[in-house]
C-alpha positions as CSV (number, residue, x, y, z in Angstrom):
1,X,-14.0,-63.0,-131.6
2,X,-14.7,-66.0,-129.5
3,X,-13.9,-69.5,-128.0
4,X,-14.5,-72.2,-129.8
5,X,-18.1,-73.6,-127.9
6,X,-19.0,-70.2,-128.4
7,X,-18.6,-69.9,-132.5
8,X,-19.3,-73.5,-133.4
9,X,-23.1,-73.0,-131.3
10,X,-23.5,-69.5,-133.4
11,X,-22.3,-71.0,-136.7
12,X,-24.4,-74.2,-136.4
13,X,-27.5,-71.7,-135.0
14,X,-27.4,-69.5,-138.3
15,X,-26.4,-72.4,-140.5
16,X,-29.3,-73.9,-139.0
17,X,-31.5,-71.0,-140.0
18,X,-30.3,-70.2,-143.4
19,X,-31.5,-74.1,-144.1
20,X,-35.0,-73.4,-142.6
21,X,-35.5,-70.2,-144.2
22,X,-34.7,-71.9,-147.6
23,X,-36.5,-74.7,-147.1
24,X,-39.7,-72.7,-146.0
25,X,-39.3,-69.8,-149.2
26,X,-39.1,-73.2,-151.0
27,X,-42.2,-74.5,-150.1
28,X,-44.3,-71.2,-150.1
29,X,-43.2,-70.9,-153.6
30,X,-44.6,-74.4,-154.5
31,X,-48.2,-74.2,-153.4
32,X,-49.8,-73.4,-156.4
33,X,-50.1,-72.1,-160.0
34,X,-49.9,-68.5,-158.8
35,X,-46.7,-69.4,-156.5
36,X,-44.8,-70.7,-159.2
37,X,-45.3,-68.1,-161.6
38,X,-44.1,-65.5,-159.1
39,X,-41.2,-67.5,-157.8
40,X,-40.0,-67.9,-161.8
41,X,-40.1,-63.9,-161.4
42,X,-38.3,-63.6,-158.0
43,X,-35.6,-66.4,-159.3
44,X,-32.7,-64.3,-159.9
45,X,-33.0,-62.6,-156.8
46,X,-33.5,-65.9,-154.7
47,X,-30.5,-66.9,-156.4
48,X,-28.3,-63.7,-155.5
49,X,-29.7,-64.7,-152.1
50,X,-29.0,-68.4,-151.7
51,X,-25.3,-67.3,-152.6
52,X,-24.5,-64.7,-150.2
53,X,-26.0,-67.0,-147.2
54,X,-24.5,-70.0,-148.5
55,X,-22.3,-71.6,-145.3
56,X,-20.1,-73.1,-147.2
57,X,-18.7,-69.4,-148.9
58,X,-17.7,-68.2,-145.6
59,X,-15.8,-71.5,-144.5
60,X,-12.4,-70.5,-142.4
61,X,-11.8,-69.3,-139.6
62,X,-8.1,-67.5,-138.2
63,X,-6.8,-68.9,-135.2
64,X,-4.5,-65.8,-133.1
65,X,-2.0,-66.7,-130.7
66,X,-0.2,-68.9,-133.2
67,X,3.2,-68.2,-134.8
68,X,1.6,-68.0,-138.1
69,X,-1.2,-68.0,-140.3
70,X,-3.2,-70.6,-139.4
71,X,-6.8,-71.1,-140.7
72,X,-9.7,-73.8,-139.4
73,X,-12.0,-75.4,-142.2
74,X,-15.4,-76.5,-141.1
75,X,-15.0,-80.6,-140.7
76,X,-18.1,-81.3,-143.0
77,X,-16.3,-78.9,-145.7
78,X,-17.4,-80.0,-149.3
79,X,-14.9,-78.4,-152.3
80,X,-16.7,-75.7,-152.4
81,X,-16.2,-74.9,-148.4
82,X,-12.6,-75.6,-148.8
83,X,-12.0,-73.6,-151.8
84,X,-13.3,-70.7,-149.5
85,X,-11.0,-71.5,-146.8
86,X,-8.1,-71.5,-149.1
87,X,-9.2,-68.3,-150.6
88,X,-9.6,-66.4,-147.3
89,X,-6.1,-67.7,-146.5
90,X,-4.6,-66.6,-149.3
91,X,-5.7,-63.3,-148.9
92,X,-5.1,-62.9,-145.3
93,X,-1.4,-63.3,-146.4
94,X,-1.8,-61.0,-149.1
95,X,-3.0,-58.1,-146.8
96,X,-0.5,-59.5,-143.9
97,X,-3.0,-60.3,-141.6
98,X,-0.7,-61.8,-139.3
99,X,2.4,-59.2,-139.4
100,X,-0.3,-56.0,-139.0
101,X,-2.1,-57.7,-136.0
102,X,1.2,-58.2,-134.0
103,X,1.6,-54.4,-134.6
104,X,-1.6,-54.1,-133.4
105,X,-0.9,-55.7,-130.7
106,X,2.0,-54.6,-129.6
107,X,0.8,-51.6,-127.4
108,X,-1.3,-54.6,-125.2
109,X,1.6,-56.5,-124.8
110,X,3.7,-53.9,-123.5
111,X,1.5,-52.9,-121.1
112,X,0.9,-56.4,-119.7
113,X,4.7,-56.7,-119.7
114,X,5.0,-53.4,-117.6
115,X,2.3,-54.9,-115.2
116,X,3.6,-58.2,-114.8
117,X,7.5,-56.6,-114.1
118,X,5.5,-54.1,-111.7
119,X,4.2,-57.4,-109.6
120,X,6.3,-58.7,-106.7
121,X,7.4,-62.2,-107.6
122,X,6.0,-65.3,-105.5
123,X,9.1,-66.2,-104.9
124,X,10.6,-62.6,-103.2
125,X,7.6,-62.2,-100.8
126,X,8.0,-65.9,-99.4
């Protein structure tokens, strides 16, 4: 969990990555004869691969403090991105994301509550 500078400069950073790391697997497997062989035998894998780092599968993010389900999509979301968003939405209301986290957090809030009725006011000090 994080603010929202925070995430987007860790999403672009390993978005960023995944790209580079691609793009250089790409070009070591098109150097030569040899290369190409062996990248024809470590295809399905590199596939399996691409798919599980692919940005655009993990697109959605919850926002908390809201009254109700609430899910960001990435702004350059193709279909594919906000298929994924959809999806993770649907099953956060599914599994009752929201309802179980306000249990969750219920304890917290009480306490703050306690502490903030514990406090003298501003207004009976003055």
């Amino acid at each position: 969990m994080c603010d929202g500078f925070v995430g987007n400069v860790a999403l672009k950073a390993s978005e960023g990555l995944a790209t580079m790391l691609g793009e250089f697997i790409r070009e070591e497997f098109t150097r030569g004869p040899l290369a190409k062989v062996q990248a024809m035998t470590a295809w399905p894998v590199l596939k399996r691969f691409k798919r599980r780092v692919d940005h655009r599968r993990h697109n959605g993010a919850s926002l908390l403090g809201l009254r109700g389900l609430v899910l960001k999509s990435h702004g350059s979301a193709d279909a594919v991105g906000f298929e994924s968003a959809l999806e993770r939405g649907y099953e956060e209301a599914r599994h009752r994301v929201l309802e179980r986290t306000i249990v969750a957090m219920q304890p917290y809030v009480e306490q703050l509550e306690r502490r903030h009725r514990a406090q003298p006011s501003a207004a009976a000090s003055a």
